[in-house]
C-alpha positions as CSV (number, residue, x, y, z in Angstrom):
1,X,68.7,92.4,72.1
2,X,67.5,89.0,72.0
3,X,66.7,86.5,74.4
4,X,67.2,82.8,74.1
5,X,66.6,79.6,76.1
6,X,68.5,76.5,75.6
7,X,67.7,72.7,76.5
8,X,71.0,70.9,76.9
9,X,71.3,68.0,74.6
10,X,70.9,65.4,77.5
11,X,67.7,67.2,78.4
12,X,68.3,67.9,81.7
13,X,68.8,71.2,81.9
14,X,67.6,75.0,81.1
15,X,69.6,78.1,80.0
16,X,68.8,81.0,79.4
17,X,70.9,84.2,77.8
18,X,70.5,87.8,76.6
19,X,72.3,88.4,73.7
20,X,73.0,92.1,73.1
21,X,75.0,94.0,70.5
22,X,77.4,96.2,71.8
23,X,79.2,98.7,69.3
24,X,82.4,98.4,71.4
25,X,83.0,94.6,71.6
26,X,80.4,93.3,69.4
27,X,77.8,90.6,70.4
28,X,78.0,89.9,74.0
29,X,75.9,86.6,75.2
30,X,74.9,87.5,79.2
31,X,73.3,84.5,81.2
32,X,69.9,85.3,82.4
33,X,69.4,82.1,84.5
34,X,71.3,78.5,84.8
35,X,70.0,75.4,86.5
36,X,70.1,75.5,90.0
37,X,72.0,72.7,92.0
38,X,71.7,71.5,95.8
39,X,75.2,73.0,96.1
40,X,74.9,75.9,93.8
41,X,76.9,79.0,94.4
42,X,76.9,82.1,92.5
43,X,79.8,83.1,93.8
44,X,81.7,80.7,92.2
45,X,83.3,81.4,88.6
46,X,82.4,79.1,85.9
47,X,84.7,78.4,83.3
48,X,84.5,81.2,80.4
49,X,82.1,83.4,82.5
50,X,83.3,86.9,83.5
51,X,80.9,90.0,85.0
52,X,80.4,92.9,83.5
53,X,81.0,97.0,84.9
54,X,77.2,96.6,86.0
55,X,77.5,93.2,87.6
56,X,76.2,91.3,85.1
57,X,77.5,87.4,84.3
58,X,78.1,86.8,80.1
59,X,80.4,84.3,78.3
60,X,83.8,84.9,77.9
61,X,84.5,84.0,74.6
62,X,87.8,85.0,73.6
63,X,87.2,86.1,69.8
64,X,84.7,88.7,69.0
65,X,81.3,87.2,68.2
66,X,80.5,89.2,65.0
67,X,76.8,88.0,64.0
68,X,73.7,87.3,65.7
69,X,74.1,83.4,64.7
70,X,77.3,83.2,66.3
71,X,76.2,84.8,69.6
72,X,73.5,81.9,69.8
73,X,76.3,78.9,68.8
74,X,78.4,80.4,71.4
75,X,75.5,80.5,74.3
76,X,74.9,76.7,72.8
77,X,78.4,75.7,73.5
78,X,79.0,77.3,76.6
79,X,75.6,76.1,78.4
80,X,76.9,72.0,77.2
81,X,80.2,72.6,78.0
82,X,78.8,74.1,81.6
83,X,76.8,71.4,81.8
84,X,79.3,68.6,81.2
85,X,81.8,71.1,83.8
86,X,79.2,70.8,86.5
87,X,78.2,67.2,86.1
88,X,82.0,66.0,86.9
89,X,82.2,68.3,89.7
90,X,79.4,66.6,91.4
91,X,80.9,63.6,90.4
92,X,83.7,64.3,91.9
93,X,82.4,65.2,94.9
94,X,80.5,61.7,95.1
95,X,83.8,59.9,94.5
96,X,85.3,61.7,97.3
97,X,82.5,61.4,100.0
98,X,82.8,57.5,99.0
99,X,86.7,57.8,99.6
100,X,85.9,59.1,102.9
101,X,83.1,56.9,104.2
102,X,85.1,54.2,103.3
103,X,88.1,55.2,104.9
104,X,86.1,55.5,108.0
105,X,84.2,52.0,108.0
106,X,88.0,50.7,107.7
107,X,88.9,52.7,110.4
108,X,85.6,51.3,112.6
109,X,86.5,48.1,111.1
110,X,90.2,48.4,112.3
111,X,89.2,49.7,116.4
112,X,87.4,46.8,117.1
């Protein structure tokens, strides 16, 4: 077992992963901890993440990770592509809460 933390290349956030040899699947990269957000669930599936027979969250990578090396590029990629995922959801969520403050000024606009 190793454990890893990982700066995103913006800098902005933290990741941290277990990464664990397995005899049955190979390497297997779980995620100890991710950044938290004002509207963070843990319910909520990220992309490439499934959970284990003990409950445990790890990367989904679809081809078996077959070195130590690899294990780490994969936690690399998967906590940048996470971060970039999470960004434009809470820019999406912006844009919309604009939308609909500015649909409702034009309403108050239009009942006066």
């Amino acid at each position: 077992m190793t454990v890893m933390t990982y700066r995103t290349q913006d800098g902005l956030a933290d990741y941290g992963f277990s990464i664990e040899f397995q005899p049955w699947t190979g390497w297997r990269v779980y995620i100890i901890f991710r950044p938290f957000h004002r509207d963070h669930d843990d319910s909520v599936k990220l992309p490439h993440q499934a959970v284990d027979d003990s409950g445990r969250c790890f990367v989904n990578w679809s081809a078996k990770i077959d070195s130590l090396g690899e294990a780490r590029t994969v936690a690399e990629l998967w906590a940048e592509m996470i971060q970039r995922y999470e960004r434009a959801e809470i820019e999406k969520q912006g844009d919309a809460a604009a939308k609909q403050q500015s649909t409702l000024r034009g309403l108050r606009t239009d009942a006066a």
